[in-house]
N, C-alpha and C positions, 0 to 999 in steps of 0.2 A: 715463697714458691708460687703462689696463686699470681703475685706482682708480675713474675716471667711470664707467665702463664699468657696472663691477658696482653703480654708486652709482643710473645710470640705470635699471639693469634692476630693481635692487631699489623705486623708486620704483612703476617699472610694475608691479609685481605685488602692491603693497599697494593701487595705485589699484586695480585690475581688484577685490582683495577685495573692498575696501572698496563698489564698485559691486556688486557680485555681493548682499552683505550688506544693503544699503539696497533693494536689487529684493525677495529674500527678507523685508523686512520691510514694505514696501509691499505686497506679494503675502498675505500673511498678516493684517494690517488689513485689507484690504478682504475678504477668506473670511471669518475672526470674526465680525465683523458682521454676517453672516448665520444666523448659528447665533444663534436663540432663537426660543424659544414662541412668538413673534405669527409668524414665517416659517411656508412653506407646508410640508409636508413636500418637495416638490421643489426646493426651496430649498435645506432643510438638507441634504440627499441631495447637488445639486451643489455646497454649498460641501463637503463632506466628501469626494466625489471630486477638487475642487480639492487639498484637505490630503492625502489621500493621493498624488498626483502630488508633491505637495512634499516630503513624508516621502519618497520614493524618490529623491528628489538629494538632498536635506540629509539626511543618512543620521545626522549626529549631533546632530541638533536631537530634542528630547521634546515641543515643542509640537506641530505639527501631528496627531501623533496623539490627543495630550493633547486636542486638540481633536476630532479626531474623535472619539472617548471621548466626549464631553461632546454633541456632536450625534446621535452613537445612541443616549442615553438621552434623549435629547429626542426626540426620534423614537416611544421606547417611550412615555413619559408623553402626548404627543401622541396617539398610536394608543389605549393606554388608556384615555383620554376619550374618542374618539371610538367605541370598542368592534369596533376594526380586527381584531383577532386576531391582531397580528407582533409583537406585543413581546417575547416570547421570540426571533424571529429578531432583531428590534432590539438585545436585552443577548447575544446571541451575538456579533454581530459588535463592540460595542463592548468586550466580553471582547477580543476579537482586535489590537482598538487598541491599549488598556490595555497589554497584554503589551509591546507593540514600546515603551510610555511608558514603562516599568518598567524593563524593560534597558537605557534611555538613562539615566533620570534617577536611579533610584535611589529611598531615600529623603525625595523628596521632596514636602514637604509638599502639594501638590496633585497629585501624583500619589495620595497617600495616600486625601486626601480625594475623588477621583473614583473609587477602590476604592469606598468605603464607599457613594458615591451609584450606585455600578451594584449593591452589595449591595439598598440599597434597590430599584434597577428588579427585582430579581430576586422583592421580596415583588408587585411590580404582575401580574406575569404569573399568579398565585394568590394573594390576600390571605392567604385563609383558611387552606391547606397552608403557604406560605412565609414568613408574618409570623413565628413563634416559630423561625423558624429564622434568620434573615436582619438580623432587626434586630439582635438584638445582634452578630453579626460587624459591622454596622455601625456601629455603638455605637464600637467597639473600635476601626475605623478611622479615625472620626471623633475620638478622642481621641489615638490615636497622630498624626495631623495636627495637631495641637494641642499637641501636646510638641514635635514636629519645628519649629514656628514657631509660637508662641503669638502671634503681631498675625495670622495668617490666619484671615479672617471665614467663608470658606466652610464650614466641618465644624461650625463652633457652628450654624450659620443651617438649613444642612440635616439636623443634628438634631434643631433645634429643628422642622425642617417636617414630621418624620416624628411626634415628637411630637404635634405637632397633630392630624393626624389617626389617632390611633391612641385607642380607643376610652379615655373617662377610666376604664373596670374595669379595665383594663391598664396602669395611670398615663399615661395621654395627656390630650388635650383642650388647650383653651386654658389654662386654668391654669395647667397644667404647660407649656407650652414660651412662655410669656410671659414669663418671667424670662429664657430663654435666646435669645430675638427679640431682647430689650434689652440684653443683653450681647454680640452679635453687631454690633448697631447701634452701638456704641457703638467694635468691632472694625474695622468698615466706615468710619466717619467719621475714624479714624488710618493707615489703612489705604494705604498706599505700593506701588504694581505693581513691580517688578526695571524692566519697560519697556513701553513700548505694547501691547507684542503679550503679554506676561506675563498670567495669571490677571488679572482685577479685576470680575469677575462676579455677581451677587447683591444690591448694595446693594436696590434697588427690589423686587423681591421681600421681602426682609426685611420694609423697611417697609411693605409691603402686608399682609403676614402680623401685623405686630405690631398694624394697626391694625384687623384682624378679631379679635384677641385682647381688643383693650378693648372692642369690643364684643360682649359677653358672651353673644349669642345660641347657638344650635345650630349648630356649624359641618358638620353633618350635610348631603351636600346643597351645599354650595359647592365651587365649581367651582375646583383645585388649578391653582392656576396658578403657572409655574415663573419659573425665574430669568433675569435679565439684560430 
């Protein structure tokens, strides 16, 4: 009798996970989906206070912060276009994120690569002082993402974005990051998520980006529009 016993209790406590688990992933699909460039900034603000509520019970999970990471520099690049003046508090606080992804996840390759893209938010807040300083640590993170997991398209695409616009006397322009648009694109369409809720962000940017590339004009003047 004792045998059942422990045979029922252990059932119930894989079901409770296993419910606990499928909430946490339901929970997290529906915040994601909030976080990108066409949302309001009050939007991404409440799904990122959502993520942080979920990072405080799931203590060992690296996404939600990973994701709020990703919605504060969206945030900055948002403000930046619109000429708000927080995007320095925007990349502080997703500094703050990062951190808590770091110590979960480790070396991993999107964590790596959301390094290098808040390097980049950090040239937004001063082009002109923080570009020769900035880009290449992010250079560097974007390539260390890219040894970590060589099929992950994000760290090609948003080198390639930084590229873009960075003046062609400095090796930028189209030119130069259209090779690495279509090497991205090409990392994007084999491209496999761990799981729903996993990184899978960027494909359509990309291809936005590559098809301003073939078109050979001034990209001087166009309007930077982000991922997802």
């Amino acid at each position: 009798m004792k045998k059942y016993s422990l045979f029922f209790s252990f059932i119930f406590i894989v079901s409770i996970a296993f419910a606990q688990k499928e909430q946490y992933n339901n929970m997290m699909t529906e915040t994601i989906s909030k976080i990108n460039y066409n949302a309001s900034m009050d939007e991404i603000q409440s799904a990122i206070n959502t993520l942080e509520r979920i990072a405080n019970v799931e203590k060992e999970e690296w996404l939600p912060s990973y994701y709020s990471t990703i919605g504060y520099i969206t945030m900055a690049s948002k403000d930046m276009q619109a000429g708000g003046g927080k995007v320095q508090d925007y990349v502080e606080q997703a500094k703050k994120t990062l951190e808590k992804a770091q110590e979960l996840a480790g070396d991993n390759s999107e964590v790596i690569t959301a390094q290098g893209y808040l390097y980049l938010a950090h040239i937004w807040i001063n082009p002109m002082a923080n570009g020769a300083k900035y880009s290449p640590m992010a250079y560097t993170a974007f390539d260390q993402a890219m040894e970590a997991d060589p099929s992950n398209p994000r760290p090609l695409y948003l080198k390639a974005q930084n590229i873009f616009f960075t003046p062609e006397a400095f090796g930028g322009g189209k030119s130069n990051a259209e090779p690495l648009f279509k090497m991205a694109k090409e990392k994007f369409e084999s491209f496999e998520a761990a799981s729903e809720i996993h990184p899978d962000w960027g494909k359509e940017a990309n291809d936005y980006f590559l098809s301003l590339c073939r078109d050979k004009g001034d990209p001087a003047g166009e309007e930077k529009e982000k991922e997802e």
